[in-house]
N, C-alpha and C positions, 0 to 999 in steps of 0.2 A: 446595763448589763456588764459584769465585771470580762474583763478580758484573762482573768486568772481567778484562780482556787486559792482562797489564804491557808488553807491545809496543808495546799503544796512549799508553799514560802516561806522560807528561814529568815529572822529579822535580828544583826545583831544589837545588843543593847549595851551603849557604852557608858558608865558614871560612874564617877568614884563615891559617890551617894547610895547606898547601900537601899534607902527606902525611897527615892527612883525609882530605882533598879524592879524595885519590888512593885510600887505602881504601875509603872508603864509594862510590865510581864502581865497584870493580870487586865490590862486593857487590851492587850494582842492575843491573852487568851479566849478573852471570853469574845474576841470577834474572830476566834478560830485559828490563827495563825501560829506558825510553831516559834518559840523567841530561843534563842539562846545570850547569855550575859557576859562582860568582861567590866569588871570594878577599877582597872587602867589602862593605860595607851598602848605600853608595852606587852602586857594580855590580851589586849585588841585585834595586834597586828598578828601575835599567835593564832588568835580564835580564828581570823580572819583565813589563816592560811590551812585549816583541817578542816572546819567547816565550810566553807564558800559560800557567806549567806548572800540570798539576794538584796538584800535592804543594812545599809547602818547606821541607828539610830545613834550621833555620836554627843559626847557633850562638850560645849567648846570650853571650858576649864575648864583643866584637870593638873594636880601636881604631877612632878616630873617631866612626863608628857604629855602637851595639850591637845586640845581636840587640835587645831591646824597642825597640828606636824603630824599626826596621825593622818590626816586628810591629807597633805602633802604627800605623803611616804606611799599611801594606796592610789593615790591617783599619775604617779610618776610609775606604779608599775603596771607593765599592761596587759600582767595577768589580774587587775583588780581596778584598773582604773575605771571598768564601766561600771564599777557596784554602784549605785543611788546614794548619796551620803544626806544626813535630814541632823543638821545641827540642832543641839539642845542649849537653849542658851535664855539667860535673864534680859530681862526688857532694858537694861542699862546697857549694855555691850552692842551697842552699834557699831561703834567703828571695829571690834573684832569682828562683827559679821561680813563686813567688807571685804576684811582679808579674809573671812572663811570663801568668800564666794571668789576672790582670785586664787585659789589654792584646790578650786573645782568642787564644792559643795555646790548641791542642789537645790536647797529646799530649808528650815528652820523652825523650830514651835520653840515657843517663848515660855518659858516659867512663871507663874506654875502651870501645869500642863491641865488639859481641855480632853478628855475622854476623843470628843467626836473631831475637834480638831487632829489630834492624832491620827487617827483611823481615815479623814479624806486626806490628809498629806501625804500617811504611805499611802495608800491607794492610788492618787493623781503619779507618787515615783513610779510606782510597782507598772501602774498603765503606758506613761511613756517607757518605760524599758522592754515592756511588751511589745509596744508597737517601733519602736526602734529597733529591735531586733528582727519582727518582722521587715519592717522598711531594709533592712541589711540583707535579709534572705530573699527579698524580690531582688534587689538590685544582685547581687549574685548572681542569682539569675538570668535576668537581664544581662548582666555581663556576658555569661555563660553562653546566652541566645547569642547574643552578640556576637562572639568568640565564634563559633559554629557558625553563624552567618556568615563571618569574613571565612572562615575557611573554605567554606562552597562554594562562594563566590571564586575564590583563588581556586579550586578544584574547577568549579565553572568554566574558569576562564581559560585553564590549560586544555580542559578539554574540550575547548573553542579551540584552543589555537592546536592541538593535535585535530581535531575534523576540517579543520583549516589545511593542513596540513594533506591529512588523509585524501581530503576535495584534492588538491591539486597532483597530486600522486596519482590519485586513479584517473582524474582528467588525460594526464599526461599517457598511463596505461593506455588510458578506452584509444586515445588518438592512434596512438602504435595500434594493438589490437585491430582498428577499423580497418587501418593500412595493409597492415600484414594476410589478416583473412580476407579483404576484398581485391588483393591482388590475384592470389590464385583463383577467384572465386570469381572474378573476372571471367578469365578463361576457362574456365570451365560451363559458363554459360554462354559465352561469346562462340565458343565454338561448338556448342550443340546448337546455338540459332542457326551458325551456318553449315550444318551439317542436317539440317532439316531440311534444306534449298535442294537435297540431293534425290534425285529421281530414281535410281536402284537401290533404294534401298528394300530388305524384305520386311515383312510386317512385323518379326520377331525384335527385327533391329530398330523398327519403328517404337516401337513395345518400351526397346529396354534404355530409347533415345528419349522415351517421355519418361521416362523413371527420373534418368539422370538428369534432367531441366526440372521434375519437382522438386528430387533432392536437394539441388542447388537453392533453387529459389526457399524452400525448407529451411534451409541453413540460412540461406540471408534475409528470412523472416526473423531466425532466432536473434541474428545478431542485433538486425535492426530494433528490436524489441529492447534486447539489454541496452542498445544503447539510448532509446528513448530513454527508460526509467534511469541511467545515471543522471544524463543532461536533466532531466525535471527538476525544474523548482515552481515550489508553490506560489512564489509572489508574483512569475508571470506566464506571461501566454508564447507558447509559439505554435505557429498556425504554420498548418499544412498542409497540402490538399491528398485527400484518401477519397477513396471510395466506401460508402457509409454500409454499403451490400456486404461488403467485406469482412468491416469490423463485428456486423450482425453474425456473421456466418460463422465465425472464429470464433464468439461468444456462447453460440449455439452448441457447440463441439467441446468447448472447455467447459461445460456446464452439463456434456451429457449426460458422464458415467453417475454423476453425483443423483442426477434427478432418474437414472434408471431405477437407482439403488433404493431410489424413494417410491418409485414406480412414480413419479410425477409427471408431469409434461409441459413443457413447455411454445407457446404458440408465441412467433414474432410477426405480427402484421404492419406492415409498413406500404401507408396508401400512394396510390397512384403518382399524387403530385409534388412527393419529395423527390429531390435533385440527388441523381447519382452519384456523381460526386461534389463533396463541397468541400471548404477551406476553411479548417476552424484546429484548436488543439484536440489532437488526436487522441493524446496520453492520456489530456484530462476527464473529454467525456469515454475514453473508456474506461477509466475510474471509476466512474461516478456509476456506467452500469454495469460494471463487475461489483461494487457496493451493496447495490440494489438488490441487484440479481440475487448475490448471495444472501442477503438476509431473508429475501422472499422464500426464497428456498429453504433455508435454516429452518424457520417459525412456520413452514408449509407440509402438512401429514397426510393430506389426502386433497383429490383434486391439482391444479394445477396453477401455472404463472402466467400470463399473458405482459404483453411487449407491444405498447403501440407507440407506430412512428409518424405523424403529421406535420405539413409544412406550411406556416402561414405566413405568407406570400403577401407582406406589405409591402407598397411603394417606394419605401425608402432602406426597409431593411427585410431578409428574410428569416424566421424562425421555425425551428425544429423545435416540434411538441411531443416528447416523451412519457410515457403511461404506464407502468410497471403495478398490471393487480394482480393479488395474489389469493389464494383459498383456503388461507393462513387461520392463527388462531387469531389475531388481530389485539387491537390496545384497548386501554382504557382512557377514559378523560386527561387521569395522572399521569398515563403513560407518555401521552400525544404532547401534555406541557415540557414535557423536558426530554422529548426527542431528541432537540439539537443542542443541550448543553452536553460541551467538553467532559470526558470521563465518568458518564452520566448513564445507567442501564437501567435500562426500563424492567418491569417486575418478571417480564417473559425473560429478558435478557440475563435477569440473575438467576433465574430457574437454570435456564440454558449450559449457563458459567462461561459463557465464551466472548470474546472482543475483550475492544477496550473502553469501547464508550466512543470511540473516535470515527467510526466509517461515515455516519450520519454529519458529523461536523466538518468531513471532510467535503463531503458530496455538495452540503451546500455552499462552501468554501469555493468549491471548482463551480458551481453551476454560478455563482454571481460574477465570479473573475469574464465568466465568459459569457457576460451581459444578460443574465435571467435570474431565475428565483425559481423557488422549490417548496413545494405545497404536498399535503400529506393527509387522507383523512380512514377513519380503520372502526373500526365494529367487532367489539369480541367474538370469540367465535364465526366470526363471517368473513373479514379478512381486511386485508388493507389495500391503499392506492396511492401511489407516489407518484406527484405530475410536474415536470421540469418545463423547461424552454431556455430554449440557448439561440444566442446571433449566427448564424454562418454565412460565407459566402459560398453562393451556389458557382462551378466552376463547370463549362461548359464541356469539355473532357479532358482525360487523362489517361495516360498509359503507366502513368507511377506504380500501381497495381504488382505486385510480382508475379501473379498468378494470370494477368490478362495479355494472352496472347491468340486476342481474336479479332487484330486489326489486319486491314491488308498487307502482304509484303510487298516491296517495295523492288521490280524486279528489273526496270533499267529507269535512266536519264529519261525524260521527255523529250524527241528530237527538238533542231532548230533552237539550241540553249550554247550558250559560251564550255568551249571542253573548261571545266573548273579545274583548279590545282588546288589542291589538297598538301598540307606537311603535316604529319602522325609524329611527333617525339616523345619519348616515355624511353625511361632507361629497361622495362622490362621487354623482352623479347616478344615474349606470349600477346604482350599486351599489344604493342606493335601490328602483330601478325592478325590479331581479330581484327582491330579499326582497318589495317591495308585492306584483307583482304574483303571484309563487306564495302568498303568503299570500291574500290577498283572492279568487283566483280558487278556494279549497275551501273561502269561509264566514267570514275572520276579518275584524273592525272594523279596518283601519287605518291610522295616521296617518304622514308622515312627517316629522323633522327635520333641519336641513344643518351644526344643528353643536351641541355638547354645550350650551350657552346658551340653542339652543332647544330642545331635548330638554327640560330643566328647566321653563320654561315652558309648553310641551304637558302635560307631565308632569303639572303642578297641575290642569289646566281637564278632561282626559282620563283621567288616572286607570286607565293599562295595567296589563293581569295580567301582563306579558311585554313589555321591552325588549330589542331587538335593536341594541347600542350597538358603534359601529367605534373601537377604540383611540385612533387617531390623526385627530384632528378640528380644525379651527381653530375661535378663537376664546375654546373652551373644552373640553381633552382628554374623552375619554370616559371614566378613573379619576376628574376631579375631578368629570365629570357625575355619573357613580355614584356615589361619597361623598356628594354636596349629597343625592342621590335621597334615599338611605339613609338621611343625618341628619336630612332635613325630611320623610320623609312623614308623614301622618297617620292612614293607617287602615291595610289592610293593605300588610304591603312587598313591591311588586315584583319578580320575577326577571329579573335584569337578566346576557343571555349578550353576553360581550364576539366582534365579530369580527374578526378579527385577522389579517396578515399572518404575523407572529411563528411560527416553529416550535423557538424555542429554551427550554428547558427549564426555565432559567433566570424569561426574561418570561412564562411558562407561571403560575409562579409569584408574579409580583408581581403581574399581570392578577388572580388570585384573592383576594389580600390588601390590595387596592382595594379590593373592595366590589362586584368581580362572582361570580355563582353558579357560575357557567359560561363554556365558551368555545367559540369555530368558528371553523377556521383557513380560510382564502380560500384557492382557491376554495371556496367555499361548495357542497356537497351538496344538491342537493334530500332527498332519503329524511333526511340529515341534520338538516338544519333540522326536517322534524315528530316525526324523534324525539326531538328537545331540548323541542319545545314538548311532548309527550306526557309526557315524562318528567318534566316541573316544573309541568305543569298539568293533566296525567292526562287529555288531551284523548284521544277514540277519534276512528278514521276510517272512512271507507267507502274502500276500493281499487278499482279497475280489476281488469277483467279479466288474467288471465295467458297469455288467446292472443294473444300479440303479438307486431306486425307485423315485428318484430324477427327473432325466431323465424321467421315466413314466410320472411323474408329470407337469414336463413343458409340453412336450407333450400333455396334456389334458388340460394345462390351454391355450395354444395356441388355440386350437381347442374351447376352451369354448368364448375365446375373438372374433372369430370368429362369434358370433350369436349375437354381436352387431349389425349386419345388419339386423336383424330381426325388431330391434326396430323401431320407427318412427322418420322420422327427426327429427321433435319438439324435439321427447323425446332425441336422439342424441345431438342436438344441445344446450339443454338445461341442458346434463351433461358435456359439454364442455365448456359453460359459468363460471359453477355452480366450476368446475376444477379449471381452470383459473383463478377464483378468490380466491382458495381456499375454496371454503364455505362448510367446513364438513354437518354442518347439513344442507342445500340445494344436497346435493351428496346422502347424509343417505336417504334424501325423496324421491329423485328420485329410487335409488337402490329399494327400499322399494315396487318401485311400480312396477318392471320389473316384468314382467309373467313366470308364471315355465316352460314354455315349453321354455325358454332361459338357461335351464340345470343350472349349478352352475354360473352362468355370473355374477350373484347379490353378491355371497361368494365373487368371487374372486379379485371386487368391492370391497366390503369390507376390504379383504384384504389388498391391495393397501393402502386406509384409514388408518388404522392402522398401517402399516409401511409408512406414509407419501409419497408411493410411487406416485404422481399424474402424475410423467412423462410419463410412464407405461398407464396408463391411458389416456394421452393426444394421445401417439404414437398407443393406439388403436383404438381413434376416429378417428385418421386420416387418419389409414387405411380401417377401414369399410366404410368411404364417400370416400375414393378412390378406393373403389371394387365397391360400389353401382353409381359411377358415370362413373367407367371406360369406357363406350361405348357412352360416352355424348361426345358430339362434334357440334358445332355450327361456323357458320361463320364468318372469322375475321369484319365483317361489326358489323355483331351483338356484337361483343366483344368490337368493338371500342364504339359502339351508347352507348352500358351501362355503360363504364370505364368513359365515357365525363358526362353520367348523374350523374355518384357519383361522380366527381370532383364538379361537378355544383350544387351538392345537389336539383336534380330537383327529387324532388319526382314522381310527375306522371309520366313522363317519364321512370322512374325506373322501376314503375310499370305496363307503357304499354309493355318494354321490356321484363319482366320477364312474364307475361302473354299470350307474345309470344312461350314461350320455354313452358307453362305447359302442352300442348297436349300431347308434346313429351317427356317430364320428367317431370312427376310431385311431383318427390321427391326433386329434382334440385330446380325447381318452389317453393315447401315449404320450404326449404330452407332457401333462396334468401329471401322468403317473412316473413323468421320468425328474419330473418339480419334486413329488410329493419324497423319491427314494432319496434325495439329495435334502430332502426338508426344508425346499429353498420356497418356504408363503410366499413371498414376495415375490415371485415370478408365478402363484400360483395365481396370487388376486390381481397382477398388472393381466395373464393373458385372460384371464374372467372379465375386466375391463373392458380388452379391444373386442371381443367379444360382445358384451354385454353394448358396446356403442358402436355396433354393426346393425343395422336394422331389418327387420326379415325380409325375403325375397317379394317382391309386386306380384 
């Protein structure tokens, strides 16, 4: 198969032999090709430059000018030097053909000329000049890739070294940042622990003393968050100890609004014999089931998600078994094969248009880092189930929690113990004044210092069983105080716990190889701090009682949430809107307007507001229209007739439906009809739901 059209290709013919000329024209004719002639050298190199043939059929003598200097003169320029040149020449002229072929001649036919000889000589030039020009256009190419490669690369590599860059910039930020917000933030927790210790206080001040410790703790959830996800890196682990109740419950709440909206539900069962808290990367299985979660949710339209957590309790190691089914539309065969390739969507997933391809890759990414593997099996239309397991260690307690402040307090010394001396140095005041004053007010000696210079100095005349030293100090750091401690004392050496903004893992580490024993990250813990001082000077305490006022208090807010049911639908349902979208000041008005025979319901509303709690809030509307509807129960006919009208957006019908049921409830019936005037289906088929999986009265 010819690699060219002889139609296309111009071939010139050189001889000063006029019946040549004439030959070889009607052999290029009649195999198609177009010819054009020149009868000498010097017409040659003209023809050469108006025409541009591809081929020149030249003849090696010619008077004046020979076929080589012809050949010469076009091959030395290099607008002509790749034309094909095919010497014509008699069978005696060897040694010209020698020099024809140093002077870049290609090729030759002998006199007298051969029809079909001619026709595979051009042919073989014509083909390499083809494929040689191709061969030049790859390589170009090639080049060009090439070219484009290095440039990426070089782009690549800058902006490695700007994320490089960028990493140490913000490393440097987060570190200030930690410092800066967990000083004040210090004290401002330090001192509502000890202003809890206070027996006159009134209930209102109790009230707005628990607002200001969630807030706190609030904020240095958020922080502690952002600063988990900077520190993260993928290639390793840092282990922590959490409580696993926790991360559930936070998962539970950042997933509500989404799955209201879907009218979904979500169920997390976590059996008996998992360990409250354990020790494992926090960051990373909460990845994995914020991943999870979310795609369950995505691909899930009706029905619901379920969350199982079990603990298998081997001998040498324990694991956590996670369960994530959902009531999705689920995969296919093709779909399940390429689950977990990189930038890879499954047929749902393009429908969808959303992700990257990337969650799944990641999930099992974190789940093998953290010594398990990750299995997956789905059924269209029925739904899917994702089953992990990961290492932990189970940790026998913890107060790390922000939110856990239901240990005992700690209310003097235990008699019959050494009076301890204590020295507090921290250049901050605030800060100072919390450590003194919870230590001194249960029994202990002591002192305090504003900067690691006088810490030293106290240090000789005072002679503490236990320094409480803040890292960052002027004049003289708290590593180089604790080094001089360590190199200069004289009798026995003090325990010296560093306190620290720092939660990076890294300064975790060099705070230790200073020359401190210990460390406490800011905010500082009450229960925390005396179990350091116990733990390094085997100190015993006397506790406080455990009925506490605390406990009173939930107790009564429970009871008070309870007289939502007093309210009227409308007004129910319209602080459930008002929730759900956030609207403070639509919540503030309705509060505003609840009646006092609803006891404190409006305060604790408030409340709520104030510490952003709306979940709290959501989870009591939903129980008051599930106490007020408890004994509602209607016929699957009648359930089917209304769930077809809301699909079908038949208004009347909606409303001949619901007009049926207001005899028998007519709080139900307002309702329904206060859904229907807002057009909000979706709250029309979640409350037909709790209903519908209510079961009738015994």
């Amino acid at each position: 198969m010819l690699l060219f059209k002889p139609e296309d290709c111009l071939i010139l013919v050189v001889d000063d032999v006029r019946q040549n000329l004439q030959v070889i024209g009607e052999i290029l004719e009649m195999a198609g090709y177009e010819a054009t002639f020149a009868p000498s050298g010097q017409q040659a190199l003209s023809r050469v430059k108006t025409a541009h043939p591809d081929l020149i059929l030249l003849d090696l003598m010619m008077p004046e000018m020979s076929g080589l200097e012809v050949c010469e003169i076009l091959k030395n320029d290099p607008k002509f030097s790749e034309i094909p040149i095919i010497f014509l020449t008699a069978s005696n002229e060897v040694d010209n053909l020698l020099q024809a072929f140093k002077k870049g001649a290609n090729d030759y036919i002998t006199k007298p000329f051969r029809s079909e000889e001619i026709l595979v000589r051009i042919e073989a030039q014509l083909t390499n000049q083809k494929l040689k020009k191709k061969l030049e256009e790859k390589n170009q190419e090639l080049e060009a890739e090439i070219e484009v490669r290095r440039r990426t690369e070089e782009a690549l590599q800058q902006a490695i070294e700007l994320a490089n860059a960028a990493n140490r910039a913000k490393s440097n930020f987060l570190a200030n940042m930690s410092h800066e917000l967990r000083t004040p933030l210090n004290a401002i927790l330090g001192f509502t622990q000890l202003l809890t210790h206070s027996s006159n206080l009134t209930q209102e001040q109790k009230n707005h003393l628990s607002i200001i410790h969630r807030s706190g703790d609030h904020l240095l959830k958020l922080i502690n968050d952002i600063l988990d996800l900077s520190k993260e890196d993928e290639g390793e682990i840092n282990l922590t100890e959490f409580i696993l109740k926790d991360m559930l419950v936070e998962l539970e709440e950042m997933f509500g609004l989404k799955l209201r909206e879907k009218g979904l539900k979500l169920e997390i069962l976590v059996e008996n014999r998992v360990p409250l808290t354990i020790e494992s990367d926090r960051i990373k299985l909460r990845q994995i089931l914020i991943n999870l979660l979310s795609n369950a949710i995505k691909f899930t339209f009706s029905g619901g998600i379920k969350l199982r957590v079990n603990a298998i309790l081997d001998p040498e190691k324990t694991w956590l078994s996670f369960e994530i089914t959902d009531t999705g539309i689920g995969m296919t065969s093709e779909d399940l094969s390429k689950l977990f390739q990189p930038f890879l969507q499954t047929e749902t997933g393009l429908v969808n248009l959303e992700g990257t391809g990337l969650g799944l890759v990641i999930c099992r990414k974190y789940v093998r880092l953290l010594g398990g593997d990750i299995t997956v099996s789905s059924e269209p239309d029925v739904g899917t189930t994702f089953k992990f397991q990961i290492v932990v260690n189970p940790v026998e307690s913890t107060d790390s929690s922000p939110g856990q402040n239901w240990s005992p307090r700690v209310r003097a010394i235990a008699p019959n113990q050494p009076l301890y001396r204590i020295l507090v140095a921290d250049d901050e005041a605030t800060n100072r004044e919390v450590l003194t004053t919870m230590l001194s007010s249960v029994g202990f000696d002591v002192k305090e210092a504003t900067n690691g210079q006088e810490a030293l100095e106290i240090y000789h005349s005072f002679e503490p069983h236990l320094i409480w030293m803040d890292v960052r100090m002027s004049i003289l750091d708290g590593c180089e105080a604790a080094q001089q401690i360590k190199a200069t004392c004289q009798k026995s050496i003090p325990t010296i716990i560093a306190v620290t903004s720092s939660v990076f893992e890294e300064d975790k580490a060099s705070i230790l190889s200073a020359g401190y024993d210990d460390f406490l990250i800011k905010p500082i813990r009450e229960s925390k701090v005396f179990e350091k001082i116990s733990k390094h000077l085997g100190v015993s305490y006397i506790y406080e009682e455990m009925t506490s006022i605390l406990s009173d208090h939930l107790r009564s807010r429970e009871t008070q949430w309870k007289n939502l049911i007093k309210l009227p639908t409308s007004v129910i349902c319209d602080l459930e809107y008002a929730t759900l979208a956030l609207d403070d000041e639509r919540l503030n008005r309705l509060v505003s307007e609840i009646p006092s025979e609803c006891g404190e319901l409006a305060q604790i509303i408030r409340d709520c507001l104030e510490n952003f709690d709306y979940h709290t809030i959501l989870e009591a509307i939903k129980s008051a229209k599930a106490e007020r509807f408890a004994n509602s129960h209607f016929s699957s006919e009648w359930m089917m007739q209304i769930t077809q009208a809301v699909y079908t957006a038949d208004l009347n019908e909606i409303k001949q439906l619901i007009a049926q049921i207001a005899p028998e409830n007519q709080e139900l019936a307002a309702q329904l009809e206060y859904y229907l005037a807002h057009l909000d289906y979706q709250n029309i088929l979640r409350a037909i739901s709790e209903i519908e999986e209510t079961p009738p009265p015994n």
